[in-house]
N, C-alpha and C positions, 0 to 999 in steps of 0.2 A: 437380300440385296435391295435396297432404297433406288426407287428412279428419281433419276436426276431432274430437277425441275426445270423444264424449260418456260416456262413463264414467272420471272420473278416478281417478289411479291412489292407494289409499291404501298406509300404512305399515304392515307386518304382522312381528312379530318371535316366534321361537320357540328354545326350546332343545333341543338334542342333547348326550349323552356321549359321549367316545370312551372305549373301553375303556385302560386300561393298556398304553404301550408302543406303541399305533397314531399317537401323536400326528405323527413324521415321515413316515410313509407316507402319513397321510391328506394332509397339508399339500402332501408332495408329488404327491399325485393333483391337490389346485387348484391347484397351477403347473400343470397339463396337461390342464383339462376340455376334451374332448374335443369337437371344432367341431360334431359333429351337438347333441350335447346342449346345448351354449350357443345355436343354433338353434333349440333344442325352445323352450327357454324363452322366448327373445325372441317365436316364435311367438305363445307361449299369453300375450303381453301382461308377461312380469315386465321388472323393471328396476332399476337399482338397487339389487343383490343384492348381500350383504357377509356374509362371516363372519368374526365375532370369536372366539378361543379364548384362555381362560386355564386354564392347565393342563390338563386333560379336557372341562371345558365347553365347548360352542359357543354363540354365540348368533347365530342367522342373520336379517338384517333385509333385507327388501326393500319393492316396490311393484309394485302390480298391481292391477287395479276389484276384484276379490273375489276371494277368498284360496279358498274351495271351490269355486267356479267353476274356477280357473284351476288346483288343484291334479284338477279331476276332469277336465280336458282334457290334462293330461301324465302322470297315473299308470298307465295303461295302451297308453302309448306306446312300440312295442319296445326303443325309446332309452332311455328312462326305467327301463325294465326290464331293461336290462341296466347301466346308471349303480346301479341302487338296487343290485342283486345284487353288482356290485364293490364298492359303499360298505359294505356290511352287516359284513361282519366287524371294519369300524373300530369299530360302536356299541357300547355298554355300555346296561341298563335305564336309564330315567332316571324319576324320579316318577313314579306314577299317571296315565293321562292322566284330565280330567274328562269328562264326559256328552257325545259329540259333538265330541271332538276328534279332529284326525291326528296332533299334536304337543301337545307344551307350548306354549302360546300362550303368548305376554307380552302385558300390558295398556301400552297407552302412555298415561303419565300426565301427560308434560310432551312440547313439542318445540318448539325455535326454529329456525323457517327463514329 
C-alpha cells in the first residue's frame, strides 16, 4: 500500500550560468548523474527535475512540497557534496541573488497541465 501524500508537490524553477567553454563537459556530466546522487534526490521528495540550457544559461525546473525544506535535507549530504564540488567549476556569477535566496528563483507566471 502506497501513503498517500499529503504534501503536494509544487513547481519550482531557478537559473544557473556556465562559464565559457564548460558547456560539453557539463552536459556530459547529465548523461552520467551518478546513481547515488539521483537517490539522494528522489529521497529528499524531488521529481520531475529538467534542465534547459541555451547557450550558457541553465534554467533548472522541478517539483518537490518545499523547495527550502527539501534543498536543507540534501545540501549537506556527503553526495551532495561531493556532486556540488565536481559541478562548481562548470558555474560562472550569475545576477545578485535577492534577500533569502540559494539561487535565482523564477516566478511562475502561467502553467498548463
Amino acid at each position: 500500500m502506497v501513503a498517500e501524500n499529503t504534501n503536494p508537490a509544487h513547481r519550482y524553477a531557478f537559473l544557473l550560468r556556465l562559464r565559457p567553454g564548460a558547456e560539453a563537459a557539463y552536459e556530459a556530466a547529465h548523461r552520467a548523474v551518478w546513481p547515488e546522487m539521483l537517490a539522494l534526490l528522489q529521497r529528499a521528495g524531488i521529481s520531475d527535475y529538467s534542465i534547459f540550457r541555451r547557450d550558457l544559461l541553465l534554467v533548472l525546473v522541478l517539483r518537490c512540497a518545499d523547495f527550502d525544506a527539501t534543498w536543507n535535507q540534501i545540501e549537506n549530504d556527503p553526495v551532495n557534496l561531493r556532486w556540488q564540488a565536481a559541478m562548481a567549476p562548470f558555474f560562472a556569477q550569475i545576477d545578485p541573488l535577492l534577500p533569502g535566496e540559494r539561487f535565482p528563483m523564477m516566478a511562475e507566471v502561467f502553467y498548463l497541465a
